[in-house]
C-alpha positions in Angstrom: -36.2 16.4 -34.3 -33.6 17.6 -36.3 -30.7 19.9 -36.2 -31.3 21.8 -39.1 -33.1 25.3 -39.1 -36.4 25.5 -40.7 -36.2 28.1 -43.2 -40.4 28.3 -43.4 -40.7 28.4 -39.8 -42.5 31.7 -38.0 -39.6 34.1 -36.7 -40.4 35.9 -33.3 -38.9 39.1 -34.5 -40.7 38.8 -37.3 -44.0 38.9 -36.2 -45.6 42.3 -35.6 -47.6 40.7 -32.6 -44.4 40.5 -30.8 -43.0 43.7 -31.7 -46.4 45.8 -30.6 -46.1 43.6 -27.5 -42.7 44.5 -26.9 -43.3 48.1 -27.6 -46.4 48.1 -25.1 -44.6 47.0 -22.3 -41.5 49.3 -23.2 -43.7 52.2 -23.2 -45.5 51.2 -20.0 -42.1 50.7 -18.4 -41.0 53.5 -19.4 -44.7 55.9 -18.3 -44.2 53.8 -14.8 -41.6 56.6 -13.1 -43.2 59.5 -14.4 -46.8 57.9 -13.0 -45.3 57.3 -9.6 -44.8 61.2 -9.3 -48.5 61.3 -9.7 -49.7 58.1 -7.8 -51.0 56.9 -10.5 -50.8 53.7 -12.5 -50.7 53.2 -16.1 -54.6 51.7 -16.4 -55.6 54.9 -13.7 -53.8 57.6 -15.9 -55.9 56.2 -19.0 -58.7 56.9 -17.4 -58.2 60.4 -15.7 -57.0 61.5 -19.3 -60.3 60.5 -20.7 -62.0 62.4 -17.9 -59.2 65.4 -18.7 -60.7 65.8 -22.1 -64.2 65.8 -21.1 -66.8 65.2 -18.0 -68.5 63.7 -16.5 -68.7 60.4 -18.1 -70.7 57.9 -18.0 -69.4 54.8 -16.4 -70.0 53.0 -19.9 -68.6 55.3 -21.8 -65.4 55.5 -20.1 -65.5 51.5 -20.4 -66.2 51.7 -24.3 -63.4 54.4 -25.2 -60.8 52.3 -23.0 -62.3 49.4 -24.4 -62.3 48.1 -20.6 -65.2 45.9 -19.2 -67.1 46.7 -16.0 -64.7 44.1 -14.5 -61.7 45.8 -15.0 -63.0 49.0 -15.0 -65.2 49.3 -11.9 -62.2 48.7 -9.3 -60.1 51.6 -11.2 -62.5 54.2 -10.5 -63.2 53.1 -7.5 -59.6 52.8 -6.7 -59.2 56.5 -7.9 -62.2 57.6 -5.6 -60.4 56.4 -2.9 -57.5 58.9 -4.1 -59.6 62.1 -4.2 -59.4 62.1 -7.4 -62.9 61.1 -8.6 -66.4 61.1 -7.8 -69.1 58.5 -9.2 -72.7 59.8 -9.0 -75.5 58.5 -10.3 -77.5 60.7 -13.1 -80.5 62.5 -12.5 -82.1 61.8 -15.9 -81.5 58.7 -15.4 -81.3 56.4 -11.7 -79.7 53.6 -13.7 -76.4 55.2 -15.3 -73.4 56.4 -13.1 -71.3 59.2 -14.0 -68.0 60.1 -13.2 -66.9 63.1 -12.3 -63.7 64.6 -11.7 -63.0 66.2 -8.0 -61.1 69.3 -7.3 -58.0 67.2 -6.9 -58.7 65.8 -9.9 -58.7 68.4 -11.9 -55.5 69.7 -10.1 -53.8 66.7 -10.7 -53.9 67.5 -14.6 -51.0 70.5 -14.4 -48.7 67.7 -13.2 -49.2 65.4 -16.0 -48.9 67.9 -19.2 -45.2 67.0 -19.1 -45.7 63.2 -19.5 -46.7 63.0 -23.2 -42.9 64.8 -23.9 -41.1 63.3 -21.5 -42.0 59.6 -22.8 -41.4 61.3 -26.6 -37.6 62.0 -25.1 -37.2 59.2 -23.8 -38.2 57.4 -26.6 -35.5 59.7 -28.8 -37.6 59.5 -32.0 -38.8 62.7 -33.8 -42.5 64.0 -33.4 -43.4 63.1 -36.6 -42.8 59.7 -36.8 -44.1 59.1 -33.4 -47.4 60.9 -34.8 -47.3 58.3 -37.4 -46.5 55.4 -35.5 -49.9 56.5 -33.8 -51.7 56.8 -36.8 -51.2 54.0 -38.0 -51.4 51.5 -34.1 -54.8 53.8 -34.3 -55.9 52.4 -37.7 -54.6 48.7 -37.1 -56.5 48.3 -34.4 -59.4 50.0 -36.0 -59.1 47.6 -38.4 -58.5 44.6 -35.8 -61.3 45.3 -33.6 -64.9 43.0 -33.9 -67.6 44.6 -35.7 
């Protein structure tokens, strides 16, 4: 081996890999505090923000938008029905597919979190717009990324 540096080598901080690595475990460092106010964890607040937008959902579905398999998924929500915070029941129109609804302390729990989006925007000290765009474009990569 020698000495010298290889000038055609791969760079770590040159690879985008690392740096949206990096990033995503900043950012999830950084959620952590604010989460613990809740009792929440970063995977569990993914999930009750889906179910914020809209409910019930279907277990599926919550797995597909998260892009989270039954694996994963299954001891969140059951984790988070523990908490009082959801409820899975199955659908009438249909005996196989379980929904997910959210409870009354669920629902409550959203008026604590509206601050979290801002708060990890100031701590990140970057301006709105190019955190929209930094978005945008993590949105499109791993559009772009993902197995058709």
């Amino acid at each position: 081996m020698t000495d010298a540096p290889r000038d055609n080598a791969p760079r770590l901080n040159r690879q985008l890999c690392f740096a949206m690595y990096s990033a995503s475990r900043a950012a999830t460092a950084a959620y952590r505090p604010m989460l613990d106010e809740l009792g929440l964890t970063y995977p569990q607040y993914l999930v009750m923000l889906v179910l914020w937008e809209d409910e019930p959902r279907s277990v599926r579905g919550l797995g597909e938008e998260l892009g989270l398999d039954s694996g994963t998924l299954s001891p969140l929500l059951k984790r988070l029905e523990s908490l009082g915070l959801v409820e899975r029941r199955r659908s009438n129109a249909d005996e196989r597919r379980v929904e997910v609804y959210l409870t009354d302390a669920g629902t409550a729990l959203s008026a604590r979190a509206t601050g979290i989006p801002q708060r990890l925007a100031d701590a990140a000290g970057l301006p709105a717009a190019e955190l929209d765009q930094l978005r945008e474009t993590l949105t499109r990569l791993t559009a772009a990324l993902h197995p058709r």
